[in-house]
Backbone bond lengths (Angstrom), bond angles and torsions (degrees), N, CA, C in turn:
res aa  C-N    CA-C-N  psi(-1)  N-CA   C-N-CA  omega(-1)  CA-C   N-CA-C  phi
1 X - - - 1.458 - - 1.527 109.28 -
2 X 1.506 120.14 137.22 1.081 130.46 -168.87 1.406 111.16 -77.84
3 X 1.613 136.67 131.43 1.529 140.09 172.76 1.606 93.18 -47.00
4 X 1.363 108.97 167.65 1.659 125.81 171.57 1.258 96.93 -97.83
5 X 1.170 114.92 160.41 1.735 124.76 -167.81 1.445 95.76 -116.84
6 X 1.174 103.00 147.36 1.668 107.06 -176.30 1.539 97.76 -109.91
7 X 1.644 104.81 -167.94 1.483 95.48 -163.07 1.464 98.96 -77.23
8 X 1.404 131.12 -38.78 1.380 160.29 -147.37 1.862 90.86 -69.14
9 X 1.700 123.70 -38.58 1.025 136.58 -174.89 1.837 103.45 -70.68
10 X 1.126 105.33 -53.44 1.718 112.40 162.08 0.693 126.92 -38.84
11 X 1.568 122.85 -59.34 1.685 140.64 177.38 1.455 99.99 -55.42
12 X 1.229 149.33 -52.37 1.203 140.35 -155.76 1.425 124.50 -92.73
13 X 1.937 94.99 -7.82 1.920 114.27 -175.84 1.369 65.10 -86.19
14 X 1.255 140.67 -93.00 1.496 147.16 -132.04 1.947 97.24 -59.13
15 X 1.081 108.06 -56.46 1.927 86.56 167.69 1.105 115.30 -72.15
16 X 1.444 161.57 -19.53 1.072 150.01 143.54 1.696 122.06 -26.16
17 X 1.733 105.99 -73.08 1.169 135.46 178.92 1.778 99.18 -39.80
18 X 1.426 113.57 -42.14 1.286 106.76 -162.58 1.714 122.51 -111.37
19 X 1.338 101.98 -6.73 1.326 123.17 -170.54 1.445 108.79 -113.34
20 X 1.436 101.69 -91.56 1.589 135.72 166.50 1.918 105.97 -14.19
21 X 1.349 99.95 -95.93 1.383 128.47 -173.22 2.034 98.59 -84.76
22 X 0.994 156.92 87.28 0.550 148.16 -155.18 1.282 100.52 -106.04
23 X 1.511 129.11 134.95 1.512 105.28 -177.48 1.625 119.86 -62.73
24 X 1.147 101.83 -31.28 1.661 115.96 -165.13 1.536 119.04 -73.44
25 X 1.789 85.42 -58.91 1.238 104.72 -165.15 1.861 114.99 -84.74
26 X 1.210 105.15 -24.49 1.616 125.84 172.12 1.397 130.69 -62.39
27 X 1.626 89.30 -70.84 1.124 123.25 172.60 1.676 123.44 -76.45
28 X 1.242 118.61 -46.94 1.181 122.70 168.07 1.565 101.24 95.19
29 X 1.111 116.20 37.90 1.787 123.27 167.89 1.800 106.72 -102.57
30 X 1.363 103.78 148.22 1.616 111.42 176.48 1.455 112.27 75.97
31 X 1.108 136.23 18.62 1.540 127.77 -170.73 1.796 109.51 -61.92
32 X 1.558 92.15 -40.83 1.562 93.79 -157.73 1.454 105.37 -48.07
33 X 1.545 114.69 -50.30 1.529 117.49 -175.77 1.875 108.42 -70.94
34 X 0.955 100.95 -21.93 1.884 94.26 -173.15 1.561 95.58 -67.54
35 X 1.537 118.37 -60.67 1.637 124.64 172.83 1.652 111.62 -24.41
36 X 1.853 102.57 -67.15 1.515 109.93 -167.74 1.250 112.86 -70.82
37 X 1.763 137.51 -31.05 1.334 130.42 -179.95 1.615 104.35 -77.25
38 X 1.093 121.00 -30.42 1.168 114.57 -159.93 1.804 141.43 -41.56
39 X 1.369 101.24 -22.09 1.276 131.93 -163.70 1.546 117.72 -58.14
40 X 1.596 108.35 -32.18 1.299 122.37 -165.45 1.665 102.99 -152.25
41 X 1.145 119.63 133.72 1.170 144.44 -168.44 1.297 114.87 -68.13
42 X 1.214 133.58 -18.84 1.580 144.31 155.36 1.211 114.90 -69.99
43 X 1.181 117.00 -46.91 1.159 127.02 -139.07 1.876 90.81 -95.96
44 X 1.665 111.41 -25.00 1.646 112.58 177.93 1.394 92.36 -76.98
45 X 1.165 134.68 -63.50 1.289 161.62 -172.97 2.009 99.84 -30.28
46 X 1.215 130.67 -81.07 1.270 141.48 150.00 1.423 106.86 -19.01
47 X 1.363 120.28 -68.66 1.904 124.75 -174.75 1.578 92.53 -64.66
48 X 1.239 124.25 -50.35 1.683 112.40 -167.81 1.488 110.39 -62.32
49 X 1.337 116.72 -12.75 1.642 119.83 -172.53 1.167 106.29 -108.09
50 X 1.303 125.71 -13.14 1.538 126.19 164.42 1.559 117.17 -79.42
51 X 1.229 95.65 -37.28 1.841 98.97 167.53 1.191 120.89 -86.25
52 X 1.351 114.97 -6.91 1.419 99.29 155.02 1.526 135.99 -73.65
53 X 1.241 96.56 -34.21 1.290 121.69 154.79 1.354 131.66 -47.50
54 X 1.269 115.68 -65.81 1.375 125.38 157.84 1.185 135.71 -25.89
55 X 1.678 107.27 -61.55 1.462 132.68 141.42 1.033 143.83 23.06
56 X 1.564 71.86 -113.47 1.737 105.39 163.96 1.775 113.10 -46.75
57 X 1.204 96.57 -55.94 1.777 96.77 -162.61 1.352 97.36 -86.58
58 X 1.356 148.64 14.94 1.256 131.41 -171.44 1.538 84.91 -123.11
59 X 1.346 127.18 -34.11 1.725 122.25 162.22 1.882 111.65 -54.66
60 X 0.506 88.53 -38.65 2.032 97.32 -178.85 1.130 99.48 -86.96
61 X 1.276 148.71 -57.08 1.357 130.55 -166.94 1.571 123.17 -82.78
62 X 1.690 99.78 -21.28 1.356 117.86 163.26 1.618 132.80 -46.45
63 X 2.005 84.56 -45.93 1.749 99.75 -179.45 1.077 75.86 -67.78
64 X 1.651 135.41 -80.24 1.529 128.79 -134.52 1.773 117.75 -45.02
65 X 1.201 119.92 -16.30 1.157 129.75 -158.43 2.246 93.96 -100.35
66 X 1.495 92.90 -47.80 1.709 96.55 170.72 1.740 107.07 -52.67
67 X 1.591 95.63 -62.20 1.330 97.05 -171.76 1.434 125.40 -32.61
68 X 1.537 98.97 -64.58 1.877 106.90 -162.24 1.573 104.01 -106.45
69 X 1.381 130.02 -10.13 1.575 121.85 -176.87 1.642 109.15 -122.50
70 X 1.053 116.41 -27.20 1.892 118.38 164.37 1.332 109.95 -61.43
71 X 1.656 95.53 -74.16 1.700 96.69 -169.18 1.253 120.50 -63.28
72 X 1.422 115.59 -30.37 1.632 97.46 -162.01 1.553 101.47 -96.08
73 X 1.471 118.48 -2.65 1.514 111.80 160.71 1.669 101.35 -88.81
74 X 1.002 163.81 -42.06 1.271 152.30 -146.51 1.396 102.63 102.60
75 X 1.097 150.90 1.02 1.523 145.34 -170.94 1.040 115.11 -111.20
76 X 1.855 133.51 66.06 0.891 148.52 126.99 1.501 127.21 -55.49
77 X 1.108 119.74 -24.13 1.217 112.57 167.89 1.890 119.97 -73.17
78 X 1.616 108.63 -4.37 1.283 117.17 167.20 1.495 116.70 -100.15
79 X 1.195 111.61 24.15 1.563 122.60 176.98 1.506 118.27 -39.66
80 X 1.561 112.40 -55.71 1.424 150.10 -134.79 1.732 81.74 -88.73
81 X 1.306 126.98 -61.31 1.519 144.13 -179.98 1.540 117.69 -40.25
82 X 1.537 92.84 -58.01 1.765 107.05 -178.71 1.489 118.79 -77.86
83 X 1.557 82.24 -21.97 2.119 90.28 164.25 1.104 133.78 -28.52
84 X 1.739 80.02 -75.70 1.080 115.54 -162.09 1.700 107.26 -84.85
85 X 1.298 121.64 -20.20 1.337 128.30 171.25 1.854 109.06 -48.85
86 X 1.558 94.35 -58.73 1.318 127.30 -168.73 1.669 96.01 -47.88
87 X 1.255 106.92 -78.95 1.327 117.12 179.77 1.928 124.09 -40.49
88 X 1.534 107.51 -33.20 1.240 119.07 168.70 1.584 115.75 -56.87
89 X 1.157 114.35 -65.16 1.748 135.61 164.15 1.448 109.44 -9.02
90 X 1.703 87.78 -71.66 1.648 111.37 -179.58 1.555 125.02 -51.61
91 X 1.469 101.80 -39.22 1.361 121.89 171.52 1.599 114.03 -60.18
92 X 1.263 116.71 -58.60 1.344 130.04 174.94 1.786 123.23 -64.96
93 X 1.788 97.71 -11.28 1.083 86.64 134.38 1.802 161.56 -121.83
94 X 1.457 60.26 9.51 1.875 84.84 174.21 1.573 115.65 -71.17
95 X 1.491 117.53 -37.95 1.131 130.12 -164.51 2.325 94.24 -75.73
96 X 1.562 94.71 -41.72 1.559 90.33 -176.28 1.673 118.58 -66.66
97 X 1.042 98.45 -32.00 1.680 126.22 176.29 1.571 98.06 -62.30
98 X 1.471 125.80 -53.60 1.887 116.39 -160.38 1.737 85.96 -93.68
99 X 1.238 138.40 -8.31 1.287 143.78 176.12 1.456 110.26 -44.19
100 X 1.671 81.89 -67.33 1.666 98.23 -163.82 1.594 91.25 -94.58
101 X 0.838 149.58 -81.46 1.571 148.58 -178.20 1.471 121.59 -14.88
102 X 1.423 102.68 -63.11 1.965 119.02 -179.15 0.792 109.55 -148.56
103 X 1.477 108.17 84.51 1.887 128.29 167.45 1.240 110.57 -65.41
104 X 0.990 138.34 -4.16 1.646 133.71 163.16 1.502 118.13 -88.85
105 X 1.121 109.15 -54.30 1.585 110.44 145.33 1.210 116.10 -30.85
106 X 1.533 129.83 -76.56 1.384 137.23 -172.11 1.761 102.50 -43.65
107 X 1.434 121.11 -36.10 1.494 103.58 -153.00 1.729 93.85 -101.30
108 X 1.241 91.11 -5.74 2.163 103.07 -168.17 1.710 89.02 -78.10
109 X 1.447 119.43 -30.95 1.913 117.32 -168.90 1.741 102.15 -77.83
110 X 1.298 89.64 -35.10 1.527 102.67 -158.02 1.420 120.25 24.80
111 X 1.329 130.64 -120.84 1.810 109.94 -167.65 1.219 103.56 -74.32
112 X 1.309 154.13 9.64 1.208 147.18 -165.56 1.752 103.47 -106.03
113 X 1.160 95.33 3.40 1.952 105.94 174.40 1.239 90.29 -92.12
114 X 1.708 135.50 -81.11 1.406 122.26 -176.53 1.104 121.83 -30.21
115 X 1.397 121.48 -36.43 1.498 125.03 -171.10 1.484 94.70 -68.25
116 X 0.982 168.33 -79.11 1.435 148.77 175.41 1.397 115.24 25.31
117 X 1.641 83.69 -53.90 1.905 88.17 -173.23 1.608 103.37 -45.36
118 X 1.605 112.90 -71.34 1.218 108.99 -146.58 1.759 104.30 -106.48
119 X 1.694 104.93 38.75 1.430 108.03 165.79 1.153 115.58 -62.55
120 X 1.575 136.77 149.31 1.422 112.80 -176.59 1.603 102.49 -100.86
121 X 1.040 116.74 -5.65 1.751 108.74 167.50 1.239 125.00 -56.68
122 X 1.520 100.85 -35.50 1.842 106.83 -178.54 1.696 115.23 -67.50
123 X 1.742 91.55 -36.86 1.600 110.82 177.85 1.429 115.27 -66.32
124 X 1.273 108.39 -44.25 1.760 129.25 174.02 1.507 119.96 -39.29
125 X 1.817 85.66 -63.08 1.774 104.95 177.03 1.549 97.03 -37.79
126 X 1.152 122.29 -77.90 1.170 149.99 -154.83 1.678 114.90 -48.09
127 X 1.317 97.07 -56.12 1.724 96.47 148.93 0.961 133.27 -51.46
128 X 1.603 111.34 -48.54 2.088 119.02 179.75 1.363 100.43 -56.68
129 X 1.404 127.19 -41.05 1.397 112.99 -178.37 1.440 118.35 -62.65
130 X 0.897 117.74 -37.33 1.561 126.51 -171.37 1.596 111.75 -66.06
131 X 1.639 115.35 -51.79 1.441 122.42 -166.72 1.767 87.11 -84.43
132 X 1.074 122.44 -24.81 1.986 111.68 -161.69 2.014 83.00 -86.87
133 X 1.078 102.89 13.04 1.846 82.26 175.15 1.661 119.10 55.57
134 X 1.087 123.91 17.10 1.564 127.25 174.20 1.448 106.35 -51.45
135 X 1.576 92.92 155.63 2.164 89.28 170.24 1.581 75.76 -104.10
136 X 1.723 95.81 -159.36 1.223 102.84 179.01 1.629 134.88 -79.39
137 X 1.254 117.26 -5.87 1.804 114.84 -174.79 1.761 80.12 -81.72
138 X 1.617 121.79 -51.42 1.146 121.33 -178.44 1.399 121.47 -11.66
139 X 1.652 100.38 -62.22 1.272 105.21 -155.76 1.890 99.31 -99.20
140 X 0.675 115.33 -25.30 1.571 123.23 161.34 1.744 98.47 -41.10
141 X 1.384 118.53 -87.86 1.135 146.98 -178.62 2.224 95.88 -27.40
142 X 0.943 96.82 -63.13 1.728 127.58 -163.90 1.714 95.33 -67.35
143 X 0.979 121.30 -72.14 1.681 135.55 142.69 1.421 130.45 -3.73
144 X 1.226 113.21 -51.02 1.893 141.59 162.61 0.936 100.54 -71.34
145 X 1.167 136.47 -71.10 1.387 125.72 -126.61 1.614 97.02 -98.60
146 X 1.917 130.33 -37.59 1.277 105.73 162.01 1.436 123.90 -56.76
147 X 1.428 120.39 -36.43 0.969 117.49 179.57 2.133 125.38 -48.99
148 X 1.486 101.93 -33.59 1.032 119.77 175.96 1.545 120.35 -82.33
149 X 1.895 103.84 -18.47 1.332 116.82 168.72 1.662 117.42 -79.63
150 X 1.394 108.12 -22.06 1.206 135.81 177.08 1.745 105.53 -59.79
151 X 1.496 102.20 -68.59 1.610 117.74 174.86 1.422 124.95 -48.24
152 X 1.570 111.39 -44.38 1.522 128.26 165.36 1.457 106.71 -33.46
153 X 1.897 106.94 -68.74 1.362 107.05 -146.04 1.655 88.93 -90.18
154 X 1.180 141.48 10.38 1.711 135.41 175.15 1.911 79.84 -90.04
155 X 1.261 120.23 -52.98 1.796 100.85 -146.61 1.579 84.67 -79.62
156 X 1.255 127.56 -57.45 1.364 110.56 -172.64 1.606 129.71 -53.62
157 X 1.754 118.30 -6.57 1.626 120.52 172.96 1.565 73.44 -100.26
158 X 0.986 144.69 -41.53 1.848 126.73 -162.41 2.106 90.36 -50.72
159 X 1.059 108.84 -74.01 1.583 125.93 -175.39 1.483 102.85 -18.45
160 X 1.384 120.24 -65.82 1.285 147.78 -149.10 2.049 98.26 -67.58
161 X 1.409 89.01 -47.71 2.056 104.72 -168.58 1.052 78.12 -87.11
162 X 1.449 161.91 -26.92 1.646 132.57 172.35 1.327 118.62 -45.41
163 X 1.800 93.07 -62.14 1.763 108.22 173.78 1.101 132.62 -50.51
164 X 1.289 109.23 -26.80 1.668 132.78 -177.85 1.444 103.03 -78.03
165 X 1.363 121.58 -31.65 1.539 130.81 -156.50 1.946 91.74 -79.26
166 X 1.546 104.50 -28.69 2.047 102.50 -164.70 1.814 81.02 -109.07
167 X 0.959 118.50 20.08 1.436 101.29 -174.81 1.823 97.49 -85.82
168 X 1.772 105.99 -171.28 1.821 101.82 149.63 1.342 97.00 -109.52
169 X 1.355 106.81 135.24 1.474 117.64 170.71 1.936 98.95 -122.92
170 X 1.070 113.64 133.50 1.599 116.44 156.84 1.279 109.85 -45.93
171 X 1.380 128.55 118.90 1.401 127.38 139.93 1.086 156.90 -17.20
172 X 1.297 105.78 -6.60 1.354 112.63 162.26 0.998 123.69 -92.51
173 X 2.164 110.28 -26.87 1.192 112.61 -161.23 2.221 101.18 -91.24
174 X 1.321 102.74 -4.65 1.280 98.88 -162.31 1.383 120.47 -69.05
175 X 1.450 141.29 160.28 1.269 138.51 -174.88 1.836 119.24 85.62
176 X 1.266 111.45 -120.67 1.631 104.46 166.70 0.974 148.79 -79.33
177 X 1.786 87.59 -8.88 1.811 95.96 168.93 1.736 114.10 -90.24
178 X 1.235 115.80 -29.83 1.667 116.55 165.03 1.432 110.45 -68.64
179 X 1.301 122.89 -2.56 1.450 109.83 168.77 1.488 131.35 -97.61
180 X 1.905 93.01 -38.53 1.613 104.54 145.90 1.513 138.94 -31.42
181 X 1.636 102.29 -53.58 1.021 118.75 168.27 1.303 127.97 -55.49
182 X 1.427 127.13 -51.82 1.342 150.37 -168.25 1.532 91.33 -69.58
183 X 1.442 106.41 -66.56 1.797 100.45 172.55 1.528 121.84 -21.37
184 X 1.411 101.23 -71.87 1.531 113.58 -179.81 0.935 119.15 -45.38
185 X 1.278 130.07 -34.95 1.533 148.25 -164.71 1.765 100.00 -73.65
186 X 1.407 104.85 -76.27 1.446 113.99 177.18 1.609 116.66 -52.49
187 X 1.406 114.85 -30.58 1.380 112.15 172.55 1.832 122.27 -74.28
188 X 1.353 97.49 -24.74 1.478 89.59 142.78 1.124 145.10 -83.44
189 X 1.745 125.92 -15.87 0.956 105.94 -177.81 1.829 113.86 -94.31
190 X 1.488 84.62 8.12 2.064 87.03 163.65 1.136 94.51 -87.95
191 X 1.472 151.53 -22.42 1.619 128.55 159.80 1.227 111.03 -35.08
192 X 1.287 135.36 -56.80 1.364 143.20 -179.21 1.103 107.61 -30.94
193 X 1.378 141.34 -41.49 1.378 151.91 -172.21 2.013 104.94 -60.10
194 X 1.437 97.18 -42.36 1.466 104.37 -168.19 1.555 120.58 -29.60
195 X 1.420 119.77 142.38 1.719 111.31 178.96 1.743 106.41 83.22
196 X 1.310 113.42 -12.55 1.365 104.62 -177.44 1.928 93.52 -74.11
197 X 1.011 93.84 -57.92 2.111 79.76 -173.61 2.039 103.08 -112.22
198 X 1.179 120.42 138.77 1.564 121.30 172.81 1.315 120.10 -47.60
């Protein structure tokens, strides 16, 4: 039987999730879309609020689906399938939702909204919950907050490639190789974080 988590136990999944372990920047899940939105500050801003979204409910509905239809049939070994099913759904409806709602948004994501589907952070989350043994506020809780750790490090490299964009950069280095770079850069200095939570 699992200890009860105190609040202090929360506080440190949620700085972990967002600091610590970063999904992005840590771990190295989701790049493709952090790279492609990055360019313009709406346009990170819009993708960071769709994955939060995404997220969140594809971590919770994910367990729910481990919980009561994997395990108690034996079909855990179809985990990977219903995931990613799950996560598709969600996607399709985010994209119908910013369609009709914020068509400028919608056309500012362009293919980098489908890509949701097969980001591997959303897929990732979704695993960490499963192998870290979370119940459900767990993974709710655990779920948010990368997702929101996710959003951090897209608007804060969005910030960074603005400045870079009026800066002088050599020509050779400009476009995907100053973004590579900048990545690397910032992904170390969330190493810095390390040892703050176990």
């Amino acid at each position: 039987m699992h200890e009860a988590w105190t609040f202090s136990d929360y506080l440190l999944l949620i700085i972990g999730a967002i600091l610590v372990k970063n999904i992005l920047l840590t771990r190295f899940l989701g790049n493709c879309p952090f790279l492609g939105t990055s360019r313009r500050m709406e346009t990170a801003t819009g993708m960071a609020m769709a994955v939060v979204f995404v997220m969140t409910l594809s971590g919770v509905i994910t367990w729910l689906v481990q919980a009561y239809i994997l395990i108690p049939l034996k079909l855990e070994y179809l985990q990977t399938i219903f995931f990613i099913l799950v996560i598709a759904a969600l996607v399709q409806f985010v994209e119908m939702f910013l369609q009709k709602s914020f068509p400028a948004l919608y056309q500012a994501l362009g293919i980098f909204l489908p890509l949701i589907t097969t980001n591997c952070a959303v897929l990732g989350v979704a695993v960490i919950n499963i192998r870290e043994d979370f119940n459900l506020l767990q993974t709710m809780v655990f779920s948010f907050a990368s997702a929101v750790g996710y959003g951090f490090a897209l608007i804060l490299f969005t910030g960074i490639r603005e400045q870079l964009e009026a800066s002088s950069i050599p020509e050779f280095m400009k476009g995907t190789a100053i973004g590579l770079l900048t990545a690397g850069l910032l992904s170390l200095s969330f190493f810095g974080f390390a040892g703050m939570v176990d």
